[in-house]
N, C-alpha and C positions, 0 to 999 in steps of 0.2 A: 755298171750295175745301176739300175733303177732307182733304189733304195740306197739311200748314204747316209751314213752317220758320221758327224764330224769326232774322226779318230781321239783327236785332243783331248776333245771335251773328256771322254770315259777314259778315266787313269784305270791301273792295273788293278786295283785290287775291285773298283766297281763293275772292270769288265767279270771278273773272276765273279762275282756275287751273281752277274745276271745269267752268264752260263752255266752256274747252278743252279738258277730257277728253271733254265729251257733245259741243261739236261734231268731235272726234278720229271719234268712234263716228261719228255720221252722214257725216263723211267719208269712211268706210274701206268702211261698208254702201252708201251710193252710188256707188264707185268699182268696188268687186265686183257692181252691178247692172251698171256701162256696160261693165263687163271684158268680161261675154259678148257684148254688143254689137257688139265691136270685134273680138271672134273668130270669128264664126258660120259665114264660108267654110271657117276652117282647120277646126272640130272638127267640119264639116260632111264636110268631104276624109279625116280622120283615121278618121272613124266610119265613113263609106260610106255617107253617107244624103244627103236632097236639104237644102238648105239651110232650107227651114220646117219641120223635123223637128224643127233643133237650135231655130231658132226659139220652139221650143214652151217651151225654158227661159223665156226675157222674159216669155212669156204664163203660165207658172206662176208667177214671181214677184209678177208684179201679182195675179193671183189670189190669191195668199199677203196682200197686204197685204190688199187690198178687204176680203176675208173674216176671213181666219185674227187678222188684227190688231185689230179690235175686241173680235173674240170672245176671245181670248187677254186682252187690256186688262181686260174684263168681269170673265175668270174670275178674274183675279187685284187687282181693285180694292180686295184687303181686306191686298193683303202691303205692305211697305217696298219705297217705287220704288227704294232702292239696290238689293237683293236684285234683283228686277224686271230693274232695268239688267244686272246683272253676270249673269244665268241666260239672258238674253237675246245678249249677247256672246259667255259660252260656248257656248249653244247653235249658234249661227252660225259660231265659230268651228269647234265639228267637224266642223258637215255639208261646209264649204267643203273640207275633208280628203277627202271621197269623190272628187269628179273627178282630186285629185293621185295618189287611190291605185289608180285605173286603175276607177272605178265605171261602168259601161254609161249609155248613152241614158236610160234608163228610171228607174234609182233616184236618174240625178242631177234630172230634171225632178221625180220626185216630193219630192226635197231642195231643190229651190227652190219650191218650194210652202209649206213649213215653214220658209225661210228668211225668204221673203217675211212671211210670219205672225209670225215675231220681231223682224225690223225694223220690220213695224209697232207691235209690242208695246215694243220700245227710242223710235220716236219720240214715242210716247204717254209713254211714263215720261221721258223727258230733258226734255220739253218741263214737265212737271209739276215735276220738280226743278229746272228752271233757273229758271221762277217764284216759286219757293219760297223762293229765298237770294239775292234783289233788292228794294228797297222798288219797291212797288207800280206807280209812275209808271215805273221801268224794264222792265214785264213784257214789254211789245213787243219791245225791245232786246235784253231775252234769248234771247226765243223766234227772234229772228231768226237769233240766233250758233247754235242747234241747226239751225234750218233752213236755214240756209247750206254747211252742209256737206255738202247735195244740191246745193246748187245750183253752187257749186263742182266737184264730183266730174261734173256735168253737162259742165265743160268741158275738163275731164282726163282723165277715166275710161275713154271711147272710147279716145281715141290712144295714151293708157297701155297698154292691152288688146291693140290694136294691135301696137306695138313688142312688149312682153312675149310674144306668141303668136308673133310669126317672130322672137324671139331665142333662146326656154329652151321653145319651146313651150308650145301651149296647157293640157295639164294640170300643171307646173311652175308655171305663172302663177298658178293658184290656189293653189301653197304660198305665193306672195308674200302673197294673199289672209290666209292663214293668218297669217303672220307680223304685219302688220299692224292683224288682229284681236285678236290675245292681245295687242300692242302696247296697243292699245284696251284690254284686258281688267284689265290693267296697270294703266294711268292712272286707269281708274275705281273699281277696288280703293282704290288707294291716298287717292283724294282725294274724290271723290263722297261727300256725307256722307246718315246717314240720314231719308229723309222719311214717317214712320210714318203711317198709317191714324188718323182720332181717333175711325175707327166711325158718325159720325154720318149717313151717306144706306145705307139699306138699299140692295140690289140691285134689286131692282123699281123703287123710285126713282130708282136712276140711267138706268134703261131710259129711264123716262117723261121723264124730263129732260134727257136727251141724244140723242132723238129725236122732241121736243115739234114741234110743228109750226112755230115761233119759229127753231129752232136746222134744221130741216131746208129751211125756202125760204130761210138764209143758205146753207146749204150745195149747192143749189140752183145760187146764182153760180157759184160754182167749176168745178161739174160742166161746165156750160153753158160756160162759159170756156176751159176746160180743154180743153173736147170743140173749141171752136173752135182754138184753139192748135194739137193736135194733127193736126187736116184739116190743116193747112196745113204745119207743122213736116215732117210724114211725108214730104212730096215736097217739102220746101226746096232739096236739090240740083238734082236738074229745076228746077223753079222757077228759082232762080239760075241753073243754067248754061244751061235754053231758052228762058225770059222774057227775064229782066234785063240776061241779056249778059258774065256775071260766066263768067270762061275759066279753067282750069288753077288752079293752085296758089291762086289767088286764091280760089278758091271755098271753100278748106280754112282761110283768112283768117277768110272772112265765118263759119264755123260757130264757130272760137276766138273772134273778137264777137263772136257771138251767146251764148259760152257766158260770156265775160267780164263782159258788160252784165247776163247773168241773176245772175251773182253779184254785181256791185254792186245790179242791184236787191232780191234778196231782203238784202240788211245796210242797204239807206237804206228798207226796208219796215219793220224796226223801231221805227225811230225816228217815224215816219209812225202806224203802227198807237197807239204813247203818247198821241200828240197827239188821237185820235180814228179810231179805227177803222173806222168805218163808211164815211166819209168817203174816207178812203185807198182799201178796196174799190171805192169806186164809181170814183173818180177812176182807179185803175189798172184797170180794164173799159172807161173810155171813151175810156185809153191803148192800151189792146192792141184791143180794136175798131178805133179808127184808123189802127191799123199796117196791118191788115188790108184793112180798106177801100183803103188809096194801095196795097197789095200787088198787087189787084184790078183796081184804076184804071190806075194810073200804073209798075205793073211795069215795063217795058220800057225806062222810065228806070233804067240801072243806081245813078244817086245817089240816087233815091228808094226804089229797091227795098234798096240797102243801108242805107239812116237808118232804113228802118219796120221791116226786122229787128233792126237794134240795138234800137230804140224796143220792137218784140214781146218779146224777151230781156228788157229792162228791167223792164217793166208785167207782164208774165206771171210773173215771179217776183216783183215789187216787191207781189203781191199775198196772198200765199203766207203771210207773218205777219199782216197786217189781216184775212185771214181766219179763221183760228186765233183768232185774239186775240178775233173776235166772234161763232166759235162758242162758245166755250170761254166768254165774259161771259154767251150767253145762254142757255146752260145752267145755271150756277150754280151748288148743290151737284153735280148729275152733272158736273161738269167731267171727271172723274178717264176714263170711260168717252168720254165728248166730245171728245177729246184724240187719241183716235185716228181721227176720225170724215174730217177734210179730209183725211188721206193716201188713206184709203180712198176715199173721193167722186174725189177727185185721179187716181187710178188708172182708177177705171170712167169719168172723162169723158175722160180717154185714149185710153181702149177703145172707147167710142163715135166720139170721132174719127177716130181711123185707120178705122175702117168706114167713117165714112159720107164720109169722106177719100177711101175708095178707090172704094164705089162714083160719085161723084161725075166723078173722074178716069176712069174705066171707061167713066159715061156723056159728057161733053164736056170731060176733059182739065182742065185745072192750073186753067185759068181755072172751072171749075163746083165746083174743090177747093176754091179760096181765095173764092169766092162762099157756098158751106158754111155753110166758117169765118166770112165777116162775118157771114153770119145767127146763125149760134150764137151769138158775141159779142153782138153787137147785143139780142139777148134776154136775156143774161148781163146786160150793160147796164138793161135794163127792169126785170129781178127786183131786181138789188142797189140801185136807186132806190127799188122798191117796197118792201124788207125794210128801208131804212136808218133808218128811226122804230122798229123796232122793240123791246122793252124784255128783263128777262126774266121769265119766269114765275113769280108765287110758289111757293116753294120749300113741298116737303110735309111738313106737321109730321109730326115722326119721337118726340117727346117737348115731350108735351102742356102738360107741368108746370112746365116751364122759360119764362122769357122769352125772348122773341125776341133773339138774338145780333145782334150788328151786321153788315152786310154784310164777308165776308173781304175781307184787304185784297190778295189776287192776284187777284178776280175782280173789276172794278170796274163 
């Protein structure tokens, strides 16, 4: 890995301080993606437009990471990820100032396009630093506590957004936004320490090795996973309340499970991912596959249909670090470019699913959605059995002269 921090130096409880500031930040940027989420009628009524108008923020955000975050990662693969972190935060934090300061339709969707592009540029870099300041065998563990802070904000964010938009309204809500950002912006000042550049993978190199053909049929899984996830997630409510039989308030239950189990699974995915990586992937694919399948089958029993959504929460995010952990090993020196690569794949297998989610439901209803979804899985399944031998590529000599280094000890 590119980026090193001498292990020693950060004793436990300092590592423990800095991975609550970076998972602070992926808190606060996950929390401000569900925020809109949870508004979309009010700033839909407020503005005078149809509801897929405002819509078009969500789909600029993920646009923002797909795209704007690797390439941003890229251009900046040669700074100090503190810098990195903290230009990232900032940046985030102003643009969240245009909706509070009365910004139109128009420049706030092209501001989440750019926002989206720096949260994926902050996950790329926190996940890089939090590796850095752990011995080696805890890299999984680390990377979980940055990615946890999606997963969490997964089942916060909305209802947050919610309440916040018919208490103070919706463009107030995003001063909150604001606050809680510099809050973030704060904590990483103060404590995030620096993780310098040692220069050794040119840029071409990291290209080639952070989209080797190794590091792209792991990332493959995800997509494919993801994409089934989301067929199904999109019309969860349907689903529960005209399948399974789940009524009223209850139904508002199962989505807090759902969002509860995603966040225990993305922090027990840590620990999982140390032990063997590969492994964990496959194993949480042929979890969340299975959720899917009894969803399929056996919906209509509301006790099955609530245990496989727990179960899909669980395995669906319990996957989230094992994958990271085995893009990121089998790329090797490109890690640093690599790092942003599963948020981005993550997003576009998103994006696939709700399409093919919808036309699915368009053509034979909930049952042809969640049928989709197992196919997706189920092939999610096939690739991460077939990519799980996989090694990584030798690394490209960059200086001829020198002896070969040992393998770093964050990428194992």
């Amino acid at each position: 890995m590119p980026y090193r921090q001498d292990r020693s130096s950060t004793s436990g409880s300092r590592a423990a301080i800095v991975l609550g500031a970076l998972f602070t930040g992926t808190l606060v940027m996950g929390c401000a993606e569900m925020l809109v989420m949870g508004m979309l009628d009010l700033m839909a009524e407020d503005l005078a437009v149809p509801v897929p108008a405002v819509g078009a923020l969500v789909s600029a955000n993920a646009l923002g990471i797909a795209v704007g975050g690797p390439l941003l990662t890229f251009l900046t693969a040669r700074l100090d990820r503190r810098t990195v972190l903290l230009a990232a935060i900032a940046t985030f934090t102003g643009l969240n100032l245009l909706p509070a300061l009365g910004a139109g339709l128009e420049a706030c969707i092209a501001a989440r396009v750019v926002i989206g592009a720096v949260e994926g540029l902050f996950i790329a870099a926190a996940i890089t630093t939090a590796t850095s300041i752990v011995p080696p065998e805890r890299a999984g563990r680390a990377m979980a506590v940055v990615i946890s802070g999606f997963a969490v904000s997964g089942a916060v964010g909305m209802p947050l957004g919610r309440l916040l938009g018919e208490a103070v309204g919706w463009r107030a809500s995003f001063l909150a936004v604001v606050v809680a950002s510099t809050a973030a912006l704060v904590m990483a000042l103060l404590v995030v320490p620096r993780v310098p550049s040692e220069g050794d993978v040119g840029m071409l190199a990291q290209l080639r090795l952070a989209f080797g053909r190794r590091v792209l049929a792991v990332l493959a899984v995800g997509v494919l996973l993801f994409a089934g996830v989301s067929a199904a997630l999109t019309y969860l409510v349907p689903f529960l309340g005209g399948v399974a039989g789940v009524s009223g308030s209850w139904i508002g239950v199962c989505l807090m499970g759902y969002g509860i189990s995603a966040a225990v699974g993305s922090l027990a995915g840590g620990g999982f991912a140390d032990i063997g990586a590969a492994r964990a992937l496959t194993v949480g694919a042929v979890g969340a596959s299975a959720a899917l399948i009894a969803m399929l089958l056996w919906g209509t029993s509301t006790a099955v249909a609530v245990v496989a959504v727990l179960c899909l929460g669980m395995c669906s995010a319990g996957i989230t670090t094992p994958w990271q952990h085995r893009v990121e090993h089998l790329a090797g020196p490109g890690v640093i470019l690599a790092a942003s690569l599963p948020a981005s794949a993550g997003n576009l297998g998103d994006a696939i699913g709700a399409f093919a989610g919808g036309r699915a439901i368009t053509a034979g209803g909930i049952d042809t959605a969640l049928l989709t979804a197992a196919v997706l899985a189920a092939v999610a399944v096939a690739v991460a059995i077939a990519s799980s031998s996989l090694r990584p590529a030798p690394a490209p000599s960059t200086r001829p002269e020198r002896a070969p280094e040992p393998e770093p000890a964050a990428v194992r």
